[in-house]
C-alpha positions in Angstrom: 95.6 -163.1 171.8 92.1 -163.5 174.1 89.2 -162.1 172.2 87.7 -159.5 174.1 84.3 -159.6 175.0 83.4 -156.5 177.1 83.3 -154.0 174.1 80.0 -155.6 172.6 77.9 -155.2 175.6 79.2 -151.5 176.5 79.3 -149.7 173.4 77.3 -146.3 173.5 75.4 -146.3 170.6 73.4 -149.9 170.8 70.4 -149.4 172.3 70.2 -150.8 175.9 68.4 -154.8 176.1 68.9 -155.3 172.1 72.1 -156.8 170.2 73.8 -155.8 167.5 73.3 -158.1 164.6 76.2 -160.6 163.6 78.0 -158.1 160.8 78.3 -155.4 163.7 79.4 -158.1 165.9 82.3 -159.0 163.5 83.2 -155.6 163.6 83.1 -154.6 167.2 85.5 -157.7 167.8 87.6 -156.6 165.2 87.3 -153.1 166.7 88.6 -154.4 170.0 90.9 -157.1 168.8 92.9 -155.0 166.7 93.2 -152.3 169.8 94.4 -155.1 171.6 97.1 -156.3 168.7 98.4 -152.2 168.8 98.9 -152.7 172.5 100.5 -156.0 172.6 104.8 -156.9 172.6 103.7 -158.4 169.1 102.9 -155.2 167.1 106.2 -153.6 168.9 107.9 -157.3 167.7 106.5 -157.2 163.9 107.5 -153.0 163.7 111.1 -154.0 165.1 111.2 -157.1 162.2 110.2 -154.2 160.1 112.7 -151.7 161.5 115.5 -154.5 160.9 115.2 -155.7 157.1 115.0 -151.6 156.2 118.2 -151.2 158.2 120.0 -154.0 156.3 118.6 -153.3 152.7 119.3 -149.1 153.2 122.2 -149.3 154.6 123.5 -151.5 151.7 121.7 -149.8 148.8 123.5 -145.9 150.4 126.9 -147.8 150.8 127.3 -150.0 148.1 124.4 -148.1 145.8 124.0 -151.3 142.6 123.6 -148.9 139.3 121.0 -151.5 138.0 119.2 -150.8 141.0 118.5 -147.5 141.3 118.2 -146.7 137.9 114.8 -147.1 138.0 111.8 -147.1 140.2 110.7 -150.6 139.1 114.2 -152.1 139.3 114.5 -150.2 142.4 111.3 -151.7 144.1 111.3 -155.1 141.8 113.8 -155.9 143.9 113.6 -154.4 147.7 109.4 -154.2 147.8 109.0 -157.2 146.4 111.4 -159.5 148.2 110.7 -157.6 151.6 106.4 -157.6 151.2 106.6 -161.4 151.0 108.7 -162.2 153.8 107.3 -159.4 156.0 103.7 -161.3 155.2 104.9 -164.5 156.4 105.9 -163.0 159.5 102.7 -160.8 159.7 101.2 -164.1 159.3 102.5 -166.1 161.9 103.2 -162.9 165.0 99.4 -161.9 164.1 97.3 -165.3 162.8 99.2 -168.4 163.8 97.5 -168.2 167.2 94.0 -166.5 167.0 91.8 -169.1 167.0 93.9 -171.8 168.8 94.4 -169.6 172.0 90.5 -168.9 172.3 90.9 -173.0 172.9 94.2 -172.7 174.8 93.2 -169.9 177.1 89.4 -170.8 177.6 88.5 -167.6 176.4 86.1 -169.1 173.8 84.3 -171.0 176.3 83.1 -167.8 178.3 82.7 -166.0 174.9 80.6 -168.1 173.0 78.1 -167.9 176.7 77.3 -165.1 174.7 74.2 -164.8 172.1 77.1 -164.0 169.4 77.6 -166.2 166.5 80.7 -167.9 166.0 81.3 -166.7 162.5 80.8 -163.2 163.8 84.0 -164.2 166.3 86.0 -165.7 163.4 85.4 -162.8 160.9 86.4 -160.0 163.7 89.6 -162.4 164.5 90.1 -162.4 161.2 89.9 -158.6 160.6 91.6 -157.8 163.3 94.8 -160.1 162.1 94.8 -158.6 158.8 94.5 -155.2 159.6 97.6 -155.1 162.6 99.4 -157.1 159.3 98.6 -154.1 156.6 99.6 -151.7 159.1 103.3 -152.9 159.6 103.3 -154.4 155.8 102.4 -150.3 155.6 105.1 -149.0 157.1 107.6 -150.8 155.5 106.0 -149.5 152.4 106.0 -145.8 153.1 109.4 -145.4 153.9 110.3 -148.1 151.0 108.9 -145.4 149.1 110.7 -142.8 150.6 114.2 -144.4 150.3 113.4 -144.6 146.2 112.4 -141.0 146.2 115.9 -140.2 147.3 117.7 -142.9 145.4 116.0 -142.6 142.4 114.1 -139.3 142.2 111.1 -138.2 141.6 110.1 -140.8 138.7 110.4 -143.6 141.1 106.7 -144.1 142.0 104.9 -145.6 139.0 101.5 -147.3 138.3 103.3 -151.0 138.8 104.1 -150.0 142.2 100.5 -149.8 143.3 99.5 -153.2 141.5 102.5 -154.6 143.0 100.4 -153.7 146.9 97.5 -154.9 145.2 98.8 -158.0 145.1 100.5 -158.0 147.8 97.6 -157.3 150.0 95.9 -160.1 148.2 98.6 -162.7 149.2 98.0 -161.2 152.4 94.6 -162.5 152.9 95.5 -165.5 151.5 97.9 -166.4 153.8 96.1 -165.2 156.9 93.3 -167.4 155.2 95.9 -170.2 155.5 96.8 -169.5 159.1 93.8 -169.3 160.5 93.0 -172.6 158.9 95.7 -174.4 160.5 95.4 -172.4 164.1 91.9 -173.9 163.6 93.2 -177.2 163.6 94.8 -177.5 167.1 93.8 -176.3 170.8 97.6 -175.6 171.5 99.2 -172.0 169.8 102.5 -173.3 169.5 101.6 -176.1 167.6 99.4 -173.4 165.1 102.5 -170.9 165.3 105.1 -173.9 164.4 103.4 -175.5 161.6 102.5 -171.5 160.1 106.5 -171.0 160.3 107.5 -174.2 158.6 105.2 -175.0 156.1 105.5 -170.8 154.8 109.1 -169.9 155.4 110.3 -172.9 153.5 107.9 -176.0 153.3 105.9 -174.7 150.4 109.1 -174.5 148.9 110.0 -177.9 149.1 107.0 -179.2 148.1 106.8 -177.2 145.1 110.6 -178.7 144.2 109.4 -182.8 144.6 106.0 -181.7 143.3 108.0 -180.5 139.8 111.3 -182.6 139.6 109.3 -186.3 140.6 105.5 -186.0 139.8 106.0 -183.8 136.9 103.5 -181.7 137.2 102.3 -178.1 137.9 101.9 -177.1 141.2 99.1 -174.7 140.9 97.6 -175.7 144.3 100.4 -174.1 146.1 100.1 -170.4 147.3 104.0 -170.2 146.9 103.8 -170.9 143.3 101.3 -168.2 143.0 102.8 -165.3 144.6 105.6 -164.9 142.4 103.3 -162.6 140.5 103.4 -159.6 143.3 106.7 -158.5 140.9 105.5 -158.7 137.9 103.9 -155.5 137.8 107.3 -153.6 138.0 109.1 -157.0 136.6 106.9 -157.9 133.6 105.2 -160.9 133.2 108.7 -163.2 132.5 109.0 -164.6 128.5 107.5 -168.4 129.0 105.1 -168.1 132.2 102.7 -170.1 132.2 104.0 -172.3 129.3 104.3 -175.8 129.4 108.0 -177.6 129.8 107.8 -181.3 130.3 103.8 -181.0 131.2 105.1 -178.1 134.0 104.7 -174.5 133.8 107.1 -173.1 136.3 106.0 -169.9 136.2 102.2 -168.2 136.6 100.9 -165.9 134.7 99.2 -162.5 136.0 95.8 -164.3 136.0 96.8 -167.7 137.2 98.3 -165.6 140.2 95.7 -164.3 141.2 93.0 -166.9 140.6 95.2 -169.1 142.9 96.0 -166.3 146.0 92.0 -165.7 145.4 91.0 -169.2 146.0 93.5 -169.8 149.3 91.9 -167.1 150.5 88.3 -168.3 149.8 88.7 -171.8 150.4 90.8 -172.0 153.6 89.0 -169.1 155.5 85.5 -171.1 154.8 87.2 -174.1 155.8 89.0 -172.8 159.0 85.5 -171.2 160.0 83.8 -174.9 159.4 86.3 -175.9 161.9 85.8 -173.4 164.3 82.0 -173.5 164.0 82.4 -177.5 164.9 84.8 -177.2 167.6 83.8 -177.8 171.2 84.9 -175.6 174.0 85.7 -178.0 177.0 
């Protein structure tokens, strides 16, 4: 998606020859960026992804309703919030992120955009906004009528404090993925070579690192995001009996804090790194 430039230079309330400074910048483009997601096939694309897994799983759960699973708002969101959030985030990540800063290469927008006295951290940091607030929405939607469906299934006691840690966390893989994908859109001038290597590594190469990583170098794989977020369940789960210990020099499972310290440091280390590459880049 282009950035759009227009918005900065007409909005009513700067003052006419002066600029906004570059936090207000990152805002106006997120402003106008995230109008532009609302509008685009992509939003519509991400809400009918959306549309499609709550289909499958509600249609299941009210024909073939599991006793385990609705006997309890945790069980009952352990298992359909949990496991929907994280693929819905992947997808979130690649319809929304795998091509926002590799199309401003790819479309030449960038070269008539940074013409203008705005900085280019200002650009990144609206993209970036932008991105992860037409991802929450949809992540948002699947979440309200998640919550509706376990009202009905389970009853009133189905909305507990777990629940709202669980979106905690959730929204915190979030960012760290979009961190991620803007890091690697960063990397290319072409979209489809940002979008396709978003899609692989997340949707199953993680996962196959995280595998050879365990069973032939033996050891942890705390530097990989997918052997963090495992932790959005635990609070509805519980933190499982022997996470974070030590079995043959690996800990296959995180605990809370671990979790969180690694989602936290994707998100700070590959959005300052994907803006260090966008800050070098040159526009041609």
């Amino acid at each position: 998606m282009s950035a759009s430039s227009g918005g900065l230079a007409d909005e009513p309330h700067v003052a006419l020859g002066t600029m906004p400074g570059p936090v207000e910048q990152a805002f106006l483009m997120s402003r106008y960026q995230f109008r532009d997601y609302l509008r685009a096939q992509r939003f519509i694309l991400m809400l009918a992804i959306v549309g499609a897994i709550l289909a499958i799983l509600l249609a299941l759960v009210g024909h073939y309703p599991p006793p385990a699973l609705i006997a309890n708002g945790n069980a009952f969101f352990g298992s359909l919030w949990v496991g929907g959030s994280e693929i819905l985030i992947i997808f979130a990540g690649i319809i929304f992120g795998g091509d926002s800063i590799a199309g401003e290469f790819q479309n030449k927008t960038g070269y008539f955009l940074m013409g203008l006295p705005i900085k280019r951290w200002s650009v990144y940091a609206g993209k970036y906004l932008a991105a992860y607030a037409a991802s929450l929405v949809t992540i948002l939607v699947y979440f309200v009528v998640l919550v509706g469906a376990g009202l009905y299934f389970v009853g009133s006691g189905a909305i507990t404090t777990g629940l709202l840690g669980s979106v905690g966390l959730a929204a915190l893989y979030l960012a760290a993925l979009l961190g991620t994908t803007f890091l690697f859109s960063s990397m290319f001038k072409q979209s489809l070579y940002g979008v396709i290597i978003v899609a692989v590594m997340f949707l199953f190469g993680f996962a196959i690192v995280v595998d050879l990583i365990e069973g032939l170098v033996g050891i942890t794989p705390w530097f990989i995001i997918t052997w963090a977020n495992v932790v959005i369940a635990y609070p509805l789960t519980g933190v499982p009996a022997g996470a974070g210990e030590l079995i043959r020099n690996v800990a296959l499972l995180p605990t809370l804090a671990q979790g969180i310290a690694v989602m936290f440091g994707y998100f700070l280390f590959t959005t300052l790194g994907g803006l260090a590459l966008f800050g070098r880049e040159e526009f041609t």
